[in-house]
C-alpha positions as CSV (number, residue, x, y, z in Angstrom):
1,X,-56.2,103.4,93.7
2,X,-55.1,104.0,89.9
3,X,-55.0,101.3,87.2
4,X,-53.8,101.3,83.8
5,X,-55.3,98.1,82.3
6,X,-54.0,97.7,78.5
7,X,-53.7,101.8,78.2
8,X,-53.1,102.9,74.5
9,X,-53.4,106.6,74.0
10,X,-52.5,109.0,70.6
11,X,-52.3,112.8,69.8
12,X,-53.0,113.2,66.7
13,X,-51.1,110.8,64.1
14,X,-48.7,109.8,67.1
15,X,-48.7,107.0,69.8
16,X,-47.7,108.5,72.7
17,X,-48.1,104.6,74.3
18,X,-49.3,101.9,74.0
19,X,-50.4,98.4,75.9
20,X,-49.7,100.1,79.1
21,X,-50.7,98.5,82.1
22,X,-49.5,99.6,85.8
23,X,-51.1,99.9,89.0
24,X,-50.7,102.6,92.1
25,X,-51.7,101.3,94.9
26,X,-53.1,103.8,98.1
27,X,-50.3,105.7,99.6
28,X,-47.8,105.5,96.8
29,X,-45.6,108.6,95.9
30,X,-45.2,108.5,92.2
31,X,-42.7,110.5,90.2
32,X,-43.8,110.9,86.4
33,X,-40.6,111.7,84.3
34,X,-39.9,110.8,80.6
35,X,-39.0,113.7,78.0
36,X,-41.2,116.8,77.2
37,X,-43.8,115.7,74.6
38,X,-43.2,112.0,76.1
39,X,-47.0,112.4,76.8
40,X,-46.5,113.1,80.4
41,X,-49.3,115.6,80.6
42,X,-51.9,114.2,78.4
43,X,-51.7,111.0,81.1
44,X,-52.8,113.7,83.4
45,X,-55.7,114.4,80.9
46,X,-57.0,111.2,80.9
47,X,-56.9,110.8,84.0
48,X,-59.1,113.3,84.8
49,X,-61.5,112.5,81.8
50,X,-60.4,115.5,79.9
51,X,-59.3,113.4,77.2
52,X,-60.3,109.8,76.1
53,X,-58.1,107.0,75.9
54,X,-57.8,105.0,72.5
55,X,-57.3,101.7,74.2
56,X,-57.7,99.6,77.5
57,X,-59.6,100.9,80.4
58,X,-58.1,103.7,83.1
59,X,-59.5,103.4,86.8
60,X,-59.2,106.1,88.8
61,X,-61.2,107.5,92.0
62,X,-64.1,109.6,90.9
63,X,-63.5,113.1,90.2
64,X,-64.7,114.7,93.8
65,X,-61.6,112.0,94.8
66,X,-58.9,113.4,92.6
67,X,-57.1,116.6,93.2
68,X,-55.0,118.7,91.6
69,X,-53.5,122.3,90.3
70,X,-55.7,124.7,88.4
71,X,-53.8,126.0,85.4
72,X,-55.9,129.5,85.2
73,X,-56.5,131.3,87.9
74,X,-58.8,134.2,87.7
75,X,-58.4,137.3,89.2
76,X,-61.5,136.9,91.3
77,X,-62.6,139.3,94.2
78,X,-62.9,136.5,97.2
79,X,-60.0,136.2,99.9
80,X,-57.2,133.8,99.8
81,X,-58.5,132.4,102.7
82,X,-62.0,131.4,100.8
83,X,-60.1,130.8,97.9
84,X,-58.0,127.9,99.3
85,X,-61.2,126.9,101.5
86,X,-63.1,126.3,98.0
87,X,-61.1,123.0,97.3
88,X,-62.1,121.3,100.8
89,X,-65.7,119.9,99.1
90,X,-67.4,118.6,102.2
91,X,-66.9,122.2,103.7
92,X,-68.0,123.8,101.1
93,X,-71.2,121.6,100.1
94,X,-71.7,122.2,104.2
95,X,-71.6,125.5,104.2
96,X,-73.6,126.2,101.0
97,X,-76.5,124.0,102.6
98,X,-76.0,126.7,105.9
99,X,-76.9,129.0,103.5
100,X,-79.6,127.3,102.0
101,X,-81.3,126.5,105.0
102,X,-80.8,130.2,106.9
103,X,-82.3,131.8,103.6
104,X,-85.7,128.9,104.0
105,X,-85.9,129.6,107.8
106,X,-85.9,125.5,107.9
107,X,-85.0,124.8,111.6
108,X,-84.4,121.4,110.7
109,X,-82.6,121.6,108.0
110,X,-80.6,124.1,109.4
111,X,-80.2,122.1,112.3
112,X,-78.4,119.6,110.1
113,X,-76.2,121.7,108.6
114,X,-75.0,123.2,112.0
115,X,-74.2,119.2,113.1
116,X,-72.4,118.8,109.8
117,X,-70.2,121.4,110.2
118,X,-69.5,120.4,113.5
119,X,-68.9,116.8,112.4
120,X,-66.3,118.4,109.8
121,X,-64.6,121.0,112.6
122,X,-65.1,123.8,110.7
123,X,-62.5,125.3,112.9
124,X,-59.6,123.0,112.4
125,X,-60.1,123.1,108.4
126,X,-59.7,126.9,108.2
127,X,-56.8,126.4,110.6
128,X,-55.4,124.1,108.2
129,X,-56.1,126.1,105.5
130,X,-54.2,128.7,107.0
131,X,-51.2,126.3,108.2
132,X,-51.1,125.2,104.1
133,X,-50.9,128.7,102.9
134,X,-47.8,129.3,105.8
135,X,-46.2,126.7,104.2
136,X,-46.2,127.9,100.9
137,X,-45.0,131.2,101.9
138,X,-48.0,133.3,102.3
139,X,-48.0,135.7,105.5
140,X,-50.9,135.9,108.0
141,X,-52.3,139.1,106.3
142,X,-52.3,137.8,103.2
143,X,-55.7,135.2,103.9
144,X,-57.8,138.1,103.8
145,X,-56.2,140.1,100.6
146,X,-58.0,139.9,97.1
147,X,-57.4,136.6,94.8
148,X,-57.0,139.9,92.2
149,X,-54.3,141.3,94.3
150,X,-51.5,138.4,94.2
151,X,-49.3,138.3,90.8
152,X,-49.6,135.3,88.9
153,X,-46.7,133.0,90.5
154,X,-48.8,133.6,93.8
155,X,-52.6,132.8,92.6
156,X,-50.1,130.0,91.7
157,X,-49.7,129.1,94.9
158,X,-53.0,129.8,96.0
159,X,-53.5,127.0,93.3
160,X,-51.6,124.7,95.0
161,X,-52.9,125.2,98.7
162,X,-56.6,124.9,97.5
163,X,-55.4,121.3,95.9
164,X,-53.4,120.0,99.0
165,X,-56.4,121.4,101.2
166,X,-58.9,118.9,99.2
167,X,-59.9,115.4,100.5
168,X,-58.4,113.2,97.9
169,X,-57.4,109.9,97.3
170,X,-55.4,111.0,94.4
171,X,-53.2,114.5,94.0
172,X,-52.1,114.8,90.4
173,X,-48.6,117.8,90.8
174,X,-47.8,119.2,87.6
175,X,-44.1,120.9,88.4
176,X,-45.6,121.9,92.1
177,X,-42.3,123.9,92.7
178,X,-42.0,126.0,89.6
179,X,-43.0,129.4,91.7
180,X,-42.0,128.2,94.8
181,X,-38.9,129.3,96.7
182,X,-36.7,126.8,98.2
183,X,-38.5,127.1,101.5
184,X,-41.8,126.6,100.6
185,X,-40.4,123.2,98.5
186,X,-39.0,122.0,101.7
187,X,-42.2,122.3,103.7
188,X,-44.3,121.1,100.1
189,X,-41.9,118.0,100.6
190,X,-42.9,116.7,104.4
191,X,-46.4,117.8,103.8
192,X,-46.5,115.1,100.6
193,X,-44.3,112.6,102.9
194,X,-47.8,112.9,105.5
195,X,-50.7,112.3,103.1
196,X,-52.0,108.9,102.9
197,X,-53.4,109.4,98.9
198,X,-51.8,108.3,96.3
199,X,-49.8,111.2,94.9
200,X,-48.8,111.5,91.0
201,X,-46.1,114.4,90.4
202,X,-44.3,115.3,87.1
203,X,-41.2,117.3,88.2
204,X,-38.3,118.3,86.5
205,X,-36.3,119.1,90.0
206,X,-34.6,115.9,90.7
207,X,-33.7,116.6,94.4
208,X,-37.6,117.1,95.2
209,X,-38.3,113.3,93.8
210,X,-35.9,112.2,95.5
211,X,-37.0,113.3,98.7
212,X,-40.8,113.0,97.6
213,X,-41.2,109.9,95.4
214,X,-41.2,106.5,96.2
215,X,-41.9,105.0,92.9
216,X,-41.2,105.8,89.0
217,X,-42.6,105.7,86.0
218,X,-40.8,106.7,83.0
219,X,-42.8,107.6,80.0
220,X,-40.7,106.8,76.3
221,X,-40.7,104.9,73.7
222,X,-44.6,104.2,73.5
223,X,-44.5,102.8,77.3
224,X,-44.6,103.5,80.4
225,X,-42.3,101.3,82.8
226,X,-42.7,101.2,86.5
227,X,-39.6,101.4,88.6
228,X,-39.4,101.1,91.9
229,X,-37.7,103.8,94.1
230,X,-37.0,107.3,93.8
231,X,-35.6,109.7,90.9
232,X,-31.8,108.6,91.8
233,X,-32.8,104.7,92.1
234,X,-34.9,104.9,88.8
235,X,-31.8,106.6,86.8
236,X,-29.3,103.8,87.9
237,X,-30.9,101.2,86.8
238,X,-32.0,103.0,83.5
239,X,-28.1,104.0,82.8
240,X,-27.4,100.9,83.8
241,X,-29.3,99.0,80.7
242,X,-27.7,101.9,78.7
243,X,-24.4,100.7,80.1
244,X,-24.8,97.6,78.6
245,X,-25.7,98.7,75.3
246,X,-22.5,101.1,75.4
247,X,-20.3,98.1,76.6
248,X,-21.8,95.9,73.7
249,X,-20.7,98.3,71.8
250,X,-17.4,98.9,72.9
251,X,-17.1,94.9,72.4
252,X,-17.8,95.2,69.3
253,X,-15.3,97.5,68.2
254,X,-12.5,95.9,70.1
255,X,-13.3,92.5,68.8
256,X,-14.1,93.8,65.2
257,X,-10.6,95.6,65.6
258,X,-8.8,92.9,66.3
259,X,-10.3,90.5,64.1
260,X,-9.7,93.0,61.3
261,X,-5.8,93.1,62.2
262,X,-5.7,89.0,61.8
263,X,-7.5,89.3,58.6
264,X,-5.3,91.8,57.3
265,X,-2.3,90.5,57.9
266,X,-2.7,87.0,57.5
267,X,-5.7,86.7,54.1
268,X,-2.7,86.8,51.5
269,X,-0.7,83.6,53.5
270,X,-1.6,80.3,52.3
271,X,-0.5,78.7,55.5
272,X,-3.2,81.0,57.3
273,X,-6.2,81.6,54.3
274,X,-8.6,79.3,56.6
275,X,-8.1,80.9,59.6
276,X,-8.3,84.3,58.1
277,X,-11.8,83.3,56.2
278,X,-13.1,82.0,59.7
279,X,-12.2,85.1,61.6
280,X,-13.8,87.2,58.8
281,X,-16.6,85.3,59.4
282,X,-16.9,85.8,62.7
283,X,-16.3,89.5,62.0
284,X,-19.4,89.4,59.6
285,X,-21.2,88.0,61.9
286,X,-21.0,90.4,64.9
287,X,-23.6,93.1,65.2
288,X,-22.7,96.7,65.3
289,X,-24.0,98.1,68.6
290,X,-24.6,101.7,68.2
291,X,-23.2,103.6,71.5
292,X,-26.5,104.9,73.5
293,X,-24.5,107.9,75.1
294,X,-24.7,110.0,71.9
295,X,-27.9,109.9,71.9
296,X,-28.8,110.0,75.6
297,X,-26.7,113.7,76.9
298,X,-26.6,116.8,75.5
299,X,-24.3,119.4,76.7
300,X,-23.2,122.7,75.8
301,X,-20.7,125.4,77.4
302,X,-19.8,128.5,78.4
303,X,-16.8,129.6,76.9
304,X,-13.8,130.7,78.7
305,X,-14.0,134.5,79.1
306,X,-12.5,136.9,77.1
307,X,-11.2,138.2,80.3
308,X,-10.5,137.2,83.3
309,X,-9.7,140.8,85.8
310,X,-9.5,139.5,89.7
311,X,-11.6,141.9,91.2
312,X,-15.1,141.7,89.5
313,X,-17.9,143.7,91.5
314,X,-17.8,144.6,95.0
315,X,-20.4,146.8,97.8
316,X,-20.1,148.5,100.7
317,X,-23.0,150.0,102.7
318,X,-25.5,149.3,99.9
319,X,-29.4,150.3,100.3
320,X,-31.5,149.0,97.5
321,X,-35.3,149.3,97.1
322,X,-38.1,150.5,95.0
323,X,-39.9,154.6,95.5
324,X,-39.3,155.1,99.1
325,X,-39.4,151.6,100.5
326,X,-36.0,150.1,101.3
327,X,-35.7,146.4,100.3
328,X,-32.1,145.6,101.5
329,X,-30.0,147.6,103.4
330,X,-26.4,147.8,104.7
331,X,-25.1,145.1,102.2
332,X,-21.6,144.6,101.9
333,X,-19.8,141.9,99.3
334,X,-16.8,141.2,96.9
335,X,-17.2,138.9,94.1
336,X,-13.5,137.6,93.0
337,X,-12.2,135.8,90.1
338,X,-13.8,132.2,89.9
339,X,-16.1,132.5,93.1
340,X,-19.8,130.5,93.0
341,X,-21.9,131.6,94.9
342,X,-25.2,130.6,95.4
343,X,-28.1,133.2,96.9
344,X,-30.5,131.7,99.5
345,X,-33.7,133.6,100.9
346,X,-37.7,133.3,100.9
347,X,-39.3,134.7,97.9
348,X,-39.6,138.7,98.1
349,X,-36.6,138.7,100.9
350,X,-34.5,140.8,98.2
351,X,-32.6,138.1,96.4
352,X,-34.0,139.8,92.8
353,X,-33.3,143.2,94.2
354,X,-29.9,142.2,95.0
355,X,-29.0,140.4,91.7
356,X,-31.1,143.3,89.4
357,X,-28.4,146.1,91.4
358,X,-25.3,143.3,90.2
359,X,-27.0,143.3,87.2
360,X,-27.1,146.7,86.2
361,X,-30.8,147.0,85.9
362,X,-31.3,149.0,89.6
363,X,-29.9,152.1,90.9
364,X,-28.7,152.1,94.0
365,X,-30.7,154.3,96.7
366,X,-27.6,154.6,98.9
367,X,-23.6,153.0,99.6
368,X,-20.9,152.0,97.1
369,X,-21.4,149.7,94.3
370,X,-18.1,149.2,92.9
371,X,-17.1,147.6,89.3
372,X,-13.7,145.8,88.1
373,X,-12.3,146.9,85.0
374,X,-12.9,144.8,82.2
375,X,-16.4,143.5,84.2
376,X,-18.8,141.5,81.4
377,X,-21.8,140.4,83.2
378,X,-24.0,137.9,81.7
379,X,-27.4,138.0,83.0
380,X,-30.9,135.9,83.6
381,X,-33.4,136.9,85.2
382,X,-36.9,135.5,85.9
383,X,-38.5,137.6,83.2
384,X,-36.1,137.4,80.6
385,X,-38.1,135.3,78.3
386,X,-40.4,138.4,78.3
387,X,-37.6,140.2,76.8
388,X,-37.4,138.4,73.6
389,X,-38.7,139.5,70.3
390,X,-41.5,137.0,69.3
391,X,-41.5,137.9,66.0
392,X,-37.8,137.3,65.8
393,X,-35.9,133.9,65.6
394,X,-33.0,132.9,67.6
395,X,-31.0,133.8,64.3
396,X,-32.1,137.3,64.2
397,X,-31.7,137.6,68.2
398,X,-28.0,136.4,67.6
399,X,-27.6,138.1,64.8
400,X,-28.2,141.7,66.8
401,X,-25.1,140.8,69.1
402,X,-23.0,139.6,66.5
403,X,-23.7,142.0,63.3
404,X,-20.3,141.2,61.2
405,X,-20.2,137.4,62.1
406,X,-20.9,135.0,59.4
407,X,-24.1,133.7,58.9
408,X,-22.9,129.5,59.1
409,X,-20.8,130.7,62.6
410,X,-24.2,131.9,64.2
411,X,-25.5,128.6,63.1
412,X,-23.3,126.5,64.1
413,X,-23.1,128.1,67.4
414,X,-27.0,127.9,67.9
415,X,-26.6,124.3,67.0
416,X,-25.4,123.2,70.5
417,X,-28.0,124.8,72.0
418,X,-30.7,122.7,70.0
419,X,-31.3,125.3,67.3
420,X,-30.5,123.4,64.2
421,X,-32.3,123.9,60.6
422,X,-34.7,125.4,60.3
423,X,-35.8,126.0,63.6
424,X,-32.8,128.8,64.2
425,X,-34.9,130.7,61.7
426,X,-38.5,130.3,63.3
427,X,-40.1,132.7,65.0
428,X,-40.0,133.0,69.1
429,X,-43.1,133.3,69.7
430,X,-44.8,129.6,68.9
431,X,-41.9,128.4,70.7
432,X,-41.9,126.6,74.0
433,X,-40.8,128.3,77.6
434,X,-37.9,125.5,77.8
435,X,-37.0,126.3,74.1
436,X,-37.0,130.2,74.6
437,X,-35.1,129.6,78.0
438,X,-32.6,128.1,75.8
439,X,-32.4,130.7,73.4
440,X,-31.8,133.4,76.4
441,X,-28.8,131.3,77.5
442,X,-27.4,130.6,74.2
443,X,-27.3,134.6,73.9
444,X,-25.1,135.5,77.5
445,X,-22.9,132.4,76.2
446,X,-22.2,134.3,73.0
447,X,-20.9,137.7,74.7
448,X,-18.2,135.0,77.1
449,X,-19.2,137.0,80.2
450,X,-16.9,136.6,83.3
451,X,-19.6,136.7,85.4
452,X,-22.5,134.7,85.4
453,X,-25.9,136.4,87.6
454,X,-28.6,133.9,87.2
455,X,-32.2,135.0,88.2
456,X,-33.8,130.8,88.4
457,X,-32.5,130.4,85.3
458,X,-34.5,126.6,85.1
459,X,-38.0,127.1,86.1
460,X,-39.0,126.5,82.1
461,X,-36.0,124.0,81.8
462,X,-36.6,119.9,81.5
463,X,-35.0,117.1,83.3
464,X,-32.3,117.1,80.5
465,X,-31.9,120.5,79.9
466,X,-30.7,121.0,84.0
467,X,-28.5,118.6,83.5
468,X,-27.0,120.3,80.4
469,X,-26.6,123.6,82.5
470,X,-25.5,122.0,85.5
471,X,-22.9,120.5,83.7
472,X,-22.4,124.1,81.9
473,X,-21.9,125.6,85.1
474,X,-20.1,122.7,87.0
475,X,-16.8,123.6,84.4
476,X,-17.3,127.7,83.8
477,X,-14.2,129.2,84.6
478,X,-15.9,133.1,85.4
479,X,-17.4,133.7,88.6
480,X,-20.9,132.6,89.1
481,X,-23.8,134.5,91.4
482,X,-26.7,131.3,91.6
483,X,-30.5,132.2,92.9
484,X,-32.5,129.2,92.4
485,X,-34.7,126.9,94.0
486,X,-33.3,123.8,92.5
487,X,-30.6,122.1,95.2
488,X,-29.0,119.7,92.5
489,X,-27.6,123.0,90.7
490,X,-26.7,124.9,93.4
491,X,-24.7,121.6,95.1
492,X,-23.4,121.4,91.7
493,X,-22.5,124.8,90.5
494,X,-21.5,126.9,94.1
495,X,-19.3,126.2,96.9
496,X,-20.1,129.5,98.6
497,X,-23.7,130.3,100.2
498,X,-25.4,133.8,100.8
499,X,-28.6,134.2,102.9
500,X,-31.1,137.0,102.4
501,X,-33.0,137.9,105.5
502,X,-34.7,140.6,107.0
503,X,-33.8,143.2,105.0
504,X,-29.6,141.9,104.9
505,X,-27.5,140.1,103.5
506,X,-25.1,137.7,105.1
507,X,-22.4,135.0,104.8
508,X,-24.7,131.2,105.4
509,X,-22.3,129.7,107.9
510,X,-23.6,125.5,106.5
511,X,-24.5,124.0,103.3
512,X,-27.6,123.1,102.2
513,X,-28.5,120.8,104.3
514,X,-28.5,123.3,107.1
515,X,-30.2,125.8,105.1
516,X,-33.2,122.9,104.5
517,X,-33.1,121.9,108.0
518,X,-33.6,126.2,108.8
519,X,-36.3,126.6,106.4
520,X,-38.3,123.2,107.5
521,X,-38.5,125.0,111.3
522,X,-39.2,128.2,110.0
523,X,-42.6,127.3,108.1
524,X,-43.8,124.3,110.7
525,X,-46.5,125.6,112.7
526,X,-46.5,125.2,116.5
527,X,-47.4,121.5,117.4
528,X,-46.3,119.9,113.8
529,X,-44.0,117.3,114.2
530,X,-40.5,117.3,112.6
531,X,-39.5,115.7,109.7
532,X,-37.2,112.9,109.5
533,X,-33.3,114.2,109.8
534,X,-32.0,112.3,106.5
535,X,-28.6,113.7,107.1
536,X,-27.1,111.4,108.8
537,X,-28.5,108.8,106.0
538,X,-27.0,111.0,103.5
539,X,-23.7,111.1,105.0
540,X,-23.7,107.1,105.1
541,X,-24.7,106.8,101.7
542,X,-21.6,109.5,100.8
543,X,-19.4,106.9,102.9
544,X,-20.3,103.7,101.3
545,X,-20.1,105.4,97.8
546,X,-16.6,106.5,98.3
547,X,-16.4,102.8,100.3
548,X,-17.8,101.4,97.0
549,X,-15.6,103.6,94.6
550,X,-12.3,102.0,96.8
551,X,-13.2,98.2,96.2
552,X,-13.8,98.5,92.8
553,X,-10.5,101.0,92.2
554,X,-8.4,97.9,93.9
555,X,-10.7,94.9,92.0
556,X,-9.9,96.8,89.2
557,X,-5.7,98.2,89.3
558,X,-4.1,94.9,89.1
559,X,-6.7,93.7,85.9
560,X,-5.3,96.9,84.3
561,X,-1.9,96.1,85.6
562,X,-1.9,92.9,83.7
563,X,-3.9,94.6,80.6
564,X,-1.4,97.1,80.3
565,X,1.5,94.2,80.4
566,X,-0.4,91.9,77.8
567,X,-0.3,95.4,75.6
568,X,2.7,96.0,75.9
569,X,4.3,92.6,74.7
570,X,1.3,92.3,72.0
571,X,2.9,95.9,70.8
572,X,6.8,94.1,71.2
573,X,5.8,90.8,69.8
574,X,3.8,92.5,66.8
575,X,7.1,94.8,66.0
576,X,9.3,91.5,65.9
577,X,6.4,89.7,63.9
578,X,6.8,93.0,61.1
579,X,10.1,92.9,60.6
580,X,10.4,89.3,60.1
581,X,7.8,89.3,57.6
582,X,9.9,92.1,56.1
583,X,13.0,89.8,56.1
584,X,10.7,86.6,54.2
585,X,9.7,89.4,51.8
586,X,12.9,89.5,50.3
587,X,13.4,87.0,47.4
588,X,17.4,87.8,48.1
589,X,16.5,86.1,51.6
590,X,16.2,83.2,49.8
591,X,18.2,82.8,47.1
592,X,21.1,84.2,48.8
593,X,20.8,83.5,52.2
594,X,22.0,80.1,54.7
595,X,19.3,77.5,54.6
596,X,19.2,77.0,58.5
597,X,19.2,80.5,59.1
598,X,15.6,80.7,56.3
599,X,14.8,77.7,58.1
600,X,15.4,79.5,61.6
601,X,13.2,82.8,60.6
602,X,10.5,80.6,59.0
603,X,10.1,78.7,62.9
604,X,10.6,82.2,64.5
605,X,8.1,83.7,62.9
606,X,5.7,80.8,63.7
607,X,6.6,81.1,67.4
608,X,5.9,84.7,67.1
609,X,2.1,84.5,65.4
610,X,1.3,82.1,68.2
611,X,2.5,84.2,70.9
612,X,0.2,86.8,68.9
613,X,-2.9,84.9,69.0
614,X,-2.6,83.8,72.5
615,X,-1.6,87.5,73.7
616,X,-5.0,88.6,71.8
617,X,-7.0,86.1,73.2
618,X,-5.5,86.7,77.0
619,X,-6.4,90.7,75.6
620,X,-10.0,90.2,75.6
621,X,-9.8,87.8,78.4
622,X,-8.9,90.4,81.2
623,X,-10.5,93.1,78.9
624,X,-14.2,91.1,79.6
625,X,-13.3,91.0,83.3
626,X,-12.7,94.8,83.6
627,X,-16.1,95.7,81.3
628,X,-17.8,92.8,84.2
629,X,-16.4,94.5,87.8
630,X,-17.3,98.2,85.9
């Protein structure tokens, strides 16, 4: 079990929180969220007693209890398979006294390691061990390559199989599926839904918490709130106490309005001073509610293309590779006008190779790769942040694509992407890999490509971030070519799927469900039971949304029937009310006018100001009831 009893905690001059208290009990799936610099990791920390908190007392299980992910792996001459094996304790405190006791010739002692290891099953740990790194995309060959030999998003994953290997009680994830593939996320997923420790993951991939997480807690504000349920549940009922802050502000400007129009028109009348003085009282009185949504999304966009040809990039009979080895091989495609598509595959299938060739940035070893006139690709790829000049800011970077611009336009335009002040001049090299993600994206969006190829274009990218590009992508009017891990975007941003597999490529004939449903079978070993087919659970959910959307479109058309009615007689009335009060403005109205006809205008316009008042009151009547059913 974890407890937070009282838990204050400070970097430096600043609170990250304070006064925390929160329990996770055995068994619970917790999802970590709350904006980077929130304090997120340094929880983490104290956890595991890297760093001290200020305040309160932090229970945890001891440390031989607790796993998680090494950040630095070295490049170290032992096997994967030993590797991974490392993070099981028991077996390796076992097999170290083995050791001990073979190199003493102690019969009895080595009797007793022999009965522990037996007591453990040896056998079925390595077996394990072997099932975790399957999982996580690792072939059979690869348990008895060189720690040394993997690239660094694979001792990665070696990181994270050692860590799901351990005997814990707790499993701190930091962003588990950062180097994954989608595959290996989907088996990562029904392993966590299996393990009876408490698990603790920060993740920026929303889909995975939802599917992982059964519990929230949302770092901000110097707090940490528990809420219960998953990603989705935790951000309705957050937006929902955002909701109400926006709606007490829209309240307030629609009263405020309104009471300004009675004031103004009525402060200078005699017969209406007291009721003008008590409404600008009330007026005084009401609290300006600043709207939360300005300060809660941040978007950008991708400009419309400069142009928009119909035919962008087509292949036929293309063979791509590296040297003399052949990666893909008979690929054939046409990439139209406004087509998303998003790329599916295990990692080193091709799906780089393929986008690379799109890209430009590989020859073709063989076939026809064919572009459209007036073709502007605007390209990611995983290494792109490698590309930029750390020495140079995102001023200078822009600056380089856009030589005769003016200086306040490349400002302005690195503005939306967060790069305001003084930070559009600093350096790139200090800067974070969500902030220099950024930058890379804010320099295709400059040159208004008509084709978007993006490499995972969000493994550096926070909660708020994806959202901005998903929303970037949702309305980009080029075509879009998609590789990513992250099922949000891609049910977001494509409506087309392509699969990568054994050396082809291919039309996916489902949607992502299928494709999860595929990859599940494809990594669970022989004997592992299936996971639970959400689907169907998902499509009821889809049904009782759009059920939901239907009652509250017919609780809400006649209210704004009737609204619209009560506006428009207010608008009629309020004309009538103006030009009578034009007429009584006239001293010849009086002087020269009939008696009973001034005396007949004077109990008009009375009639009329009290049709006024009740027409605003009825206003914010039925106004109130739409803000409630919303």
């Amino acid at each position: 079990m974890l407890r937070l009893i009282d838990v204050s905690l400070a970097r430096g001059n600043r609170t990250l929180y304070r006064n925390v208290s929160l329990i996770a009990p055995p068994g619970e799936r917790i999802g970590l969220v709350g904006a980077n610099g929130s304090g997120k990791s340094s929880l983490f920390a104290a956890i595991l007693g890297e760093l001290s908190v200020d305040a309160g007392a932090l229970e945890a299980p001891p440390p031989a209890r607790i796993a998680h992910v090494a950040q630095d792996i070295g490049a170290t001459e032992e096997t994967a398979l030993d590797y991974v094996l490392a993070g099981h304790v028991p077996l390796t405190e076992a097999r170290a006294e083995l050791a001990h006791a073979s190199a003493g010739h102690d019969d009895l002692a080595l009797a007793h390691a022999l009965a522990r290891l037996a007591e453990l099953n040896e056998g079925a740990i390595v077996a394990q061990a072997k099932a975790v790194m399957h999982g996580l995309g690792f072939a059979e060959r690869d348990a008895a390559r060189r720690v040394a030999e993997f690239s660094g998003g694979w001792r990665n994953r070696l990181a994270l199989a050692r860590a799901l290997l351990r005997p814990a009680d707790l499993l701190l994830l930091d962003e588990p599926t950062n180097h994954l593939d989608l595959d290996s996320v989907v088996w990562l997923e029904a392993w966590l839904k299996r393990q009876d420790a408490t698990v603790l993951v920060i993740s920026h991939d929303r889909e995975f918490l939802d599917r992982v997480t059964t519990a929230t807690w949302h770092v901000a504000d110097e707090a940490i709130r528990r809420y219960a349920g998953n990603y989705s549940a935790f951000e309705l009922a957050w937006l929902e106490q955002q909701k109400q802050q926006d709606a007490a502000a829209r309240a307030y400007e629609r009263t405020a309005a309104h009471l300004q129009s009675f004031v103004d028109r009525f402060r200078a009348k005699a017969t209406k001073a007291r009721q003008a003085q008590s409404r600008l009282k009330m007026l005084e009185r009401l609290q300006a509610v600043e709207p939360v949504r300005s300060r809660r999304e941040w978007r950008f966009e991708f400009s419309p293309p400069l142009r928009t040809p119909e035919r962008l990039i087509d292949a036929e009979d293309l063979q791509l590779g590296y040297s003399e080895r052949a990666v893909l091989d008979g690929v054939k495609f046409l990439v139209r006008a406004g087509d998303r598509i998003g790329i599916l595959g295990v990692n080193g299938a091709g799906k780089s190779t393929l986008v690379k060739a799109i890209a430009g940035e590989l020859a073709p070893r063989a076939g026809a790769l064919r572009r459209g006139q007036g073709l502007a690709i605007g390209y990611f790829a995983q290494h792109q942040l490698d590309q930029l000049r750390v020495d140079e800011s995102p001023l200078q970077h822009l600056r380089r694509l856009a030589p005769d611009a003016r200086e306040q336009e490349l400002r302005t335009f690195l503005g939306t992407y967060r790069f305001s002040g003084d930070m559009a001049s600093a350096p790139i090299g200090p800067m974070s890999g969500g902030e220099k993600a950024r930058c890379a994206l804010a320099l295709i969006a400059w040159q208004r490509p008509n084709l978007l190829v993006l490499d995972e274009p969000t493994n550096h990218l926070d909660m708020e971030t994806r959202e901005a590009l998903t929303m970037a992508l949702s309305t980009f009017e080029g075509a879009l070519l998609l590789v990513s891990h992250d099922r949000h975007l891609l049910r977001a941003a494509t409506d087309q799927l392509w699969l990568v597999h054994d050396g082809r490529l291919a039309a996916f004939d489902g949607d992502l469900d299928d494709y999860t449903a595929l990859a599940f079978a494809s990594r669970r070993p022989a004997g592992e039971p299936r996971a639970e087919d959400d689907a169907p659970t998902r499509r009821e959910l889809r049904k009782a949304e759009a059920q939901q959307r239907q009652r509250l479109t017919n609780a809400r058309k006649p209210l704004r029937q009737r609204l619209q009615k009560v506006e428009t007689e207010l608008a009629q009335v309020s004309d009538q009310l103006r030009e009578l009060d034009a007429r009584l403005a006239q001293p010849d109205f009086y002087h020269g006018g009939d008696a009973a006809e001034v005396a007949a205008v004077l109990k008009r316009r009375g009639e009329l100001a009290q049709r006024v008042d009740q027409l605003e009151s009825r206003w914010l009547e039925l106004q109130s009831e739409l803000e409630a059913i919303e």
